[in-house]
N, C-alpha and C positions, 0 to 999 in steps of 0.2 A: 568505809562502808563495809555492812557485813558479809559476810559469802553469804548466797543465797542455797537456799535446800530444796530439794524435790525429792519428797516421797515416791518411790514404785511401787505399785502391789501387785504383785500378780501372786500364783498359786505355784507356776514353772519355774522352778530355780534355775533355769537355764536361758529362759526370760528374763529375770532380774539379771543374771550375771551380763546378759549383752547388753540391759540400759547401763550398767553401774560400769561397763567397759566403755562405754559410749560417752560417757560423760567423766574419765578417767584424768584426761585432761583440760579439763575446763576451770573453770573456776566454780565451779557449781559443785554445792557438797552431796552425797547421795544416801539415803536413807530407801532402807526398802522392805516391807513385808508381805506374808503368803498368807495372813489373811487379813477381810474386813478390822476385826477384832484388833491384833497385829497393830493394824492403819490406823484404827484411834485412837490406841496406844500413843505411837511414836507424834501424832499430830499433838497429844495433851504433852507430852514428855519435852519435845525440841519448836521452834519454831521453824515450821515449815511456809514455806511460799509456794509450793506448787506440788499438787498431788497428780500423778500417770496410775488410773486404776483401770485392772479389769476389769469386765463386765460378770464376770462366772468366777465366783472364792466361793471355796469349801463349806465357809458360815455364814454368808450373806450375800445379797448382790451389789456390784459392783457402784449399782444406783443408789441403793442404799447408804452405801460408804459417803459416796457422794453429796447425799441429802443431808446425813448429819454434818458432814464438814461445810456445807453450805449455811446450815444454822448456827454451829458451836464458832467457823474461823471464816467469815466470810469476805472476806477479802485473798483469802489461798484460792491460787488459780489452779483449778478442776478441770482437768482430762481423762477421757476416756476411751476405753480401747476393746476393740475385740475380733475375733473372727466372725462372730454368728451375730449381725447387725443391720436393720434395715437403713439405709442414708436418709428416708422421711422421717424415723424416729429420731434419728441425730439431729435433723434439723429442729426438728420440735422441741429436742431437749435442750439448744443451744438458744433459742428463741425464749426458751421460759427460763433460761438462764441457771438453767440447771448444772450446764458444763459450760466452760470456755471453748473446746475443740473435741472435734473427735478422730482419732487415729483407727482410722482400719486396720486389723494384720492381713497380713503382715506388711510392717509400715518401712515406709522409703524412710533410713536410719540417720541420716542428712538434713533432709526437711523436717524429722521429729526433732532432732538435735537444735536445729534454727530457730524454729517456732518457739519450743520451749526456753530457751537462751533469749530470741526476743521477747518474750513472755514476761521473763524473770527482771528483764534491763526496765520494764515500764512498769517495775510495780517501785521501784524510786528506795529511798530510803521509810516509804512506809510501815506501821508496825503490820502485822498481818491480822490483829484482830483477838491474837490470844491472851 
């Protein structure tokens, strides 16, 4: 089976450096960019199975990013994250299947780790779409 990859994007390079520490020893490969732009890049470039975006990048919103990887790779499991978040809107967006999960910051680094690690284990040996 292949290693599976999840993309990070935030804009805080001190933010990506704790996911890409956080998943240092996993089996899970880490790919990560600061922006939108960046994120579609690396999703056209590698096969990704799971994308961690924030909500606020420099050249687009987080949503955004989200929408086109929902069209171009849909089958890549989509999360989202931010400080500045209502919990009805997360429901909402998880209902229209917008995202998979949403992670509040600042997130318990454990249960992100899990979730996503669970995440990853149930998408099987399928292609992701690209």
């Amino acid at each position: 089976m292949d290693k599976r990859r999840i993309l990070f994007v935030d804009d805080e390079t001190e933010i990506l450096e704790i996911l890409a520490d956080l998943f240092a020893d996993s089996t899970v490969e880490v790919e990560t960019a600061k922006t939108g732009r960046q994120a579609l890049q690396k999703c056209q470039e590698h096969k990704i199975d799971a994308i961690l975006c924030d909500l606020k990048l420099p050249d687009m919103s987080g949503l955004e990013v989200l929408k086109i990887v929902r069209t171009r790779w849909p089958k890549v499991k989509r999360f989202l994250t931010t400080g500045y978040f209502d919990p009805l809107q997360s429901d909402c967006l998880q209902q229209n299947r917008l995202i998979d999960k949403f992670f509040p910051k600042p997130w318990d680094v454990l249960e992100l780790r899990q979730y996503v690690e669970k995440s990853l284990e149930e998408i099987g040996d399928k292609d992701n779409g690209s």
